[in-house]
C-alpha positions in Angstrom: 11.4 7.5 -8.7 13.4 7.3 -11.6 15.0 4.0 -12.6 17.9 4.0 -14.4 18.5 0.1 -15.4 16.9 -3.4 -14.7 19.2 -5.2 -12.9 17.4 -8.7 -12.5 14.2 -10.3 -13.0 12.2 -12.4 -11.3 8.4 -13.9 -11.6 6.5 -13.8 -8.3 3.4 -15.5 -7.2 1.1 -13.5 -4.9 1.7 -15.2 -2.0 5.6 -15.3 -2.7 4.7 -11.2 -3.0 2.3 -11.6 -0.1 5.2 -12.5 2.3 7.7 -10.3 0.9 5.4 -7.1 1.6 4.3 -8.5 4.9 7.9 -8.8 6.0 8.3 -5.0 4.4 5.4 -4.1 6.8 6.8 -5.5 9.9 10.0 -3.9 9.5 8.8 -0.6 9.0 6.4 -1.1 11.6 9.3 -1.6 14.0 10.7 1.4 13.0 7.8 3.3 13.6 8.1 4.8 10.0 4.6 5.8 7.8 3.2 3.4 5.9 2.4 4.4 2.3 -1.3 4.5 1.1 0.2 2.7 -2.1 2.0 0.1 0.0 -1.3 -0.4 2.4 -3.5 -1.0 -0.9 -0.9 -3.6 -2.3 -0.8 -5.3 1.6 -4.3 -5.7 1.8 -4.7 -6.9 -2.3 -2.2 -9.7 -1.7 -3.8 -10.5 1.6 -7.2 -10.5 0.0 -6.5 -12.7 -3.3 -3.7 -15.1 -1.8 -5.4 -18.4 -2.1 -2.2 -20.3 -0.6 0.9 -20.0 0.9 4.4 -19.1 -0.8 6.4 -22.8 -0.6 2.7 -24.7 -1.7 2.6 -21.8 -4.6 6.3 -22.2 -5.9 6.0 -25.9 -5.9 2.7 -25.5 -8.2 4.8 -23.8 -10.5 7.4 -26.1 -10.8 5.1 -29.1 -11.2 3.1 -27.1 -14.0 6.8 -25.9 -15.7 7.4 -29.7 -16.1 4.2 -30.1 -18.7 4.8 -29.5 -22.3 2.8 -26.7 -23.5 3.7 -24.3 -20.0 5.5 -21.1 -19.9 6.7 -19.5 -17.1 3.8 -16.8 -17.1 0.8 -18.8 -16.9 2.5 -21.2 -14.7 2.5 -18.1 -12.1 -0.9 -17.2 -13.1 -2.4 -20.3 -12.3 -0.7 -20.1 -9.3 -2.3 -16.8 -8.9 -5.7 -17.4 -9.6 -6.3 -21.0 -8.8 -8.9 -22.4 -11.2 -11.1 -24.8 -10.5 -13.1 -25.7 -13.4 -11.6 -26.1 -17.4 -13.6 -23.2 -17.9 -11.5 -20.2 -16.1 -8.5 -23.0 -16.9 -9.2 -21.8 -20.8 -9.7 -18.6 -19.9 -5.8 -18.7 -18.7 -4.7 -19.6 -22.6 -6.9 -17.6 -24.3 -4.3 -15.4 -25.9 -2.2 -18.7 -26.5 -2.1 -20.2 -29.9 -2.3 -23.6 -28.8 -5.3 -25.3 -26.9 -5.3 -28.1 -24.4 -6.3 -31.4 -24.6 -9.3 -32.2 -21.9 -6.8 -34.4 -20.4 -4.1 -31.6 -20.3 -6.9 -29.6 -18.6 -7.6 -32.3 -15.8 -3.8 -32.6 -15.0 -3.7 -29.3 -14.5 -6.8 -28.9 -12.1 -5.9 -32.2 -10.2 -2.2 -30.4 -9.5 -4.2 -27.4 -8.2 -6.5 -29.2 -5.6 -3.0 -30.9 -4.4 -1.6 -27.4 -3.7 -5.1 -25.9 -2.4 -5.3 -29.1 0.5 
């Protein structure tokens, strides 16, 4: 598939993608049309790594876009991978040039275990 131009952009959590291929399935399903092997692999990795669901995951984000030192991207990622110690937190803004406070670092877990409950 060629693509000729990016019309929009948008960042997903997993479970956001999670319920967008799930829908995907359960209309072509209906239809009685072949699922993909590609499409099967990406059903079952969402399923797999999804730690919560798509309105608790989105409002993570939005609660972590509010700190100071977040961007968009590891907002999502957090939301992604769900840490739950300052070390795989770190991990996270390795590539940043900025570190967290241990404060910064608790704020962040605590907001996590709210959205995991």
């Amino acid at each position: 598939m060629i693509v000729k131009e990016v019309l929009e952009e948008e960042l997903l959590t997993l479970p956001e993608a999670r319920e967008i291929l799930n829908r995907i399935l359960q209309e072509r399903t209906e239809r009685g049309e072949e699922l993909g092997y590609e499409f099967r692999k990406a059903v079952n990795h969402a399923d797999l790594f999804s730690k919560t669901s798509s309105a608790k995951a989105r409002e993570l984000v939005n609660k972590l876009l509010e700190m100071e030192k977040m961007k968009p991207e590891i907002a999502v990622h957090i939301a992604d991978i769900m840490p739950l110690s300052r070390d795989e937190l770190r991990s996270i803004y390795a590539k940043e040039r900025f570190t967290l406070s241990e404060e910064e670092l608790d704020q962040i877990l605590e907001l996590v275990m709210e959205s995991m409950e």
